[in-house]
N, C-alpha and C positions, 0 to 999 in steps of 0.2 A: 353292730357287729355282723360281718358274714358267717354264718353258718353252711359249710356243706355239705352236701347229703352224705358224705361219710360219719358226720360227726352227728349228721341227726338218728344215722342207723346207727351207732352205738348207744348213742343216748335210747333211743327205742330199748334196744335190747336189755341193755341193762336196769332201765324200768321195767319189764316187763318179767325180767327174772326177779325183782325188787321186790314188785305186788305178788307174783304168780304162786312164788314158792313161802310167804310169809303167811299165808292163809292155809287151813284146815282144807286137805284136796281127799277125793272120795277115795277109794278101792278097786283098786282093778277088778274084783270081783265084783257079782249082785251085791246090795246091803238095802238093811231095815233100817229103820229108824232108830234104834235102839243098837245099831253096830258103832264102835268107836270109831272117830275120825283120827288119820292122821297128820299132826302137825310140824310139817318139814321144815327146815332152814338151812341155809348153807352160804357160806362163802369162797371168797378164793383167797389165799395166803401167798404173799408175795406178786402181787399184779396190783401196778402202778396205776394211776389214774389220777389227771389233774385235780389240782382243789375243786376247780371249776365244777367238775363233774358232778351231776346230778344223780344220775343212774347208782347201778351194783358196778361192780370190780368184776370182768369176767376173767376165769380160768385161759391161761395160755401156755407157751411150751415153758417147762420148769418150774410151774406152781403148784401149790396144792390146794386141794381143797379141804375144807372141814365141812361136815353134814353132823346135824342132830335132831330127834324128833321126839314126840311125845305123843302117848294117846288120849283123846279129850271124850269123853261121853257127857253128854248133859250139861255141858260149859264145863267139868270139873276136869283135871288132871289127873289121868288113874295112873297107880303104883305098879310101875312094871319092872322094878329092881330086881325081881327072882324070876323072870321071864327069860327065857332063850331068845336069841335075837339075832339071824345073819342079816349079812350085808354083802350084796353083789354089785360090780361093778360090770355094764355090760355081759350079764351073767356067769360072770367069773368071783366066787368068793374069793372077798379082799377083808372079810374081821367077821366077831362074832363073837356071843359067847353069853353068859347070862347077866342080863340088867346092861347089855351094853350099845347105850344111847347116843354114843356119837364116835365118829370113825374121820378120821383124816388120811389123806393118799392122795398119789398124784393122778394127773390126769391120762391117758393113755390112747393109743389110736394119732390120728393124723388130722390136726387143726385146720378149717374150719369143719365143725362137725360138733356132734350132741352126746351128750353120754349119759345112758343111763343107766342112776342108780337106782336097788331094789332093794325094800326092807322085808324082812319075813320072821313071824313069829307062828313057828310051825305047830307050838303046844299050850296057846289059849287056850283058858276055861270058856271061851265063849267058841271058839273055832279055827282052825286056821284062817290067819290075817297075813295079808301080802299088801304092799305098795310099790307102786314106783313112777320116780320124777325123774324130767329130763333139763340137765346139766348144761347149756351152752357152753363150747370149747373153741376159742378164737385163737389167731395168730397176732399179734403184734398190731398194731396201726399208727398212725402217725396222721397227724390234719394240720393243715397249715390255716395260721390263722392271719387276713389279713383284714383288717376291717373297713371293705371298701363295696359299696353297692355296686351292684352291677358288674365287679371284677375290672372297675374304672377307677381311676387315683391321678391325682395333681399331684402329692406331696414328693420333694424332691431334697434330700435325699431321701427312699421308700424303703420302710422296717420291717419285716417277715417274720412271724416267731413258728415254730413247729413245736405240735403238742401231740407228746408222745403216748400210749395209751395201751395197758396191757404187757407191757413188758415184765418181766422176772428184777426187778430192782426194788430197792427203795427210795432211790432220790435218781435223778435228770441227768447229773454231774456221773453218772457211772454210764452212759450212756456217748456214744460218739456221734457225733454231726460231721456230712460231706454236704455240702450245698454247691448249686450250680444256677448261672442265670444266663440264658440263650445257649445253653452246654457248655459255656464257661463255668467251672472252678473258682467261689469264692467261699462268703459267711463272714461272720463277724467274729475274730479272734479274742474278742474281749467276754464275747457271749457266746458259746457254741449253737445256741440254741435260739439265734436270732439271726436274719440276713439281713443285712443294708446295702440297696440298691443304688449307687448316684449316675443319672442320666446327665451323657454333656448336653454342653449350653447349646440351646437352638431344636434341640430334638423335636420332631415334630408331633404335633399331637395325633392321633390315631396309632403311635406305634406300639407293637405290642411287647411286654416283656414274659420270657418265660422263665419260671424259679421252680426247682426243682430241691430236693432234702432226701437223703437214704439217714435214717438213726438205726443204729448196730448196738446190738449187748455184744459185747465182746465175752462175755460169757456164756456159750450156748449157742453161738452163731447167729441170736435170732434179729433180722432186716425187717425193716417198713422203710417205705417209700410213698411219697406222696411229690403232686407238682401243679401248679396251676399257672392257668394262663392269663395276664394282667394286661390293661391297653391304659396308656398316658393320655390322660387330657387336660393338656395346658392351659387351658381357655377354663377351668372350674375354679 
């Protein structure tokens, strides 16, 4: 299967928010040994990603997120139910209040971009406690997947599928396909979410074909585009 570096820098990303934020992360502040750690996690609510997918789900335009955390000292989970607790987003309070552990909201600002959120517990019996992690905030994407080394292919008729990623849906079907190959206008009517190419008879090998995909939520305006550039070799 071709892999391309768009689909390996999601796949990054979204492991990297996977591991990054699933672990106990320090304090903004100095700390002892004996200061609690904070343990974050978060997701994103309503942002698609293939089964395929390996990674986290990141946040995009009309999703939201859920965050929740806990304080741990000594491997144990301490009782912070009657603790005050804000939460800012990009330093603007967005919830709060006592004992309250998890907060959901949408994302804000202009994708691609990071957001960070901050916990603060201003009236610890050990001190004030402050944290904060940062949020990956992406746009839409789309990767075409064709499975051909080298961006080389014999097969005749050639199948193109587009895999859409990060969108505000639940399922593919609520999504719209334009496909185009050499700037022609096609795709496959029976599959939106697939192009079939058929080369006539004789075409010569070294030519190139180019496929191009725009997928639209028609809710929210939100586009990806992708296109890649294919060469025939009849002789494989």
């Amino acid at each position: 299967m071709k892999r391309s570096f768009v689909l390996e820098k999601l796949i990054l990303m979204g492991l990297l928010s996977l591991g990054f934020f699933a672990v106990a992360t320090p304090f903004v502040h100095a700390q002892t040994s004996s200061d609690p750690q904070f343990l974050v996690t978060w997701k994103a609510v309503g942002s698609y990603v293939p089964p395929s997918y390996v990674g986290k789900a990141l946040p995009s335009y009309g999703s939201n997120i859920t965050a929740s955390f806990e304080l741990v000292s000594q491997g144990k989970i301490l009782n912070i139910q009657n603790e005050t607790i804000y939460w800012y987003l990009d330093d603007n309070l967005i919830g709060g209040g006592e004992g309250i552990q998890n907060i959901t909201f949408p994302p804000v600002g202009a994708a691609p971009d990071s957001l960070e959120l901050k916990i603060q517990l201003p009236d610890y019996a050990g001190g004030y406690l402050t944290h904060t992690i940062e949020i990956p905030f992406v746009t839409p994407q789309v990767v075409l997947y064709s499975p051909f080394p080298g961006s080389k292919f014999s097969a005749n008729p050639l199948t193109i599928s587009a895999l859409p990623y990060f969108f505000n849906v639940s399922s593919t079907s609520n999504l719209s396909y334009t496909w185009a190959v050499n700037g022609q206008t096609g795709g496959g009517a029976e599959n939106p979410e697939e192009a079939q190419v058929t080369l006539p008879a004789g075409t010569p090998a070294g030519t190139g074909i180019d496929v191009s995909v725009k997928v639209e939520n028609p809710i929210g305006s939100t586009i990806a585009t992708a296109d890649e550039n294919l060469v025939y070799e009849n002789q494989l």
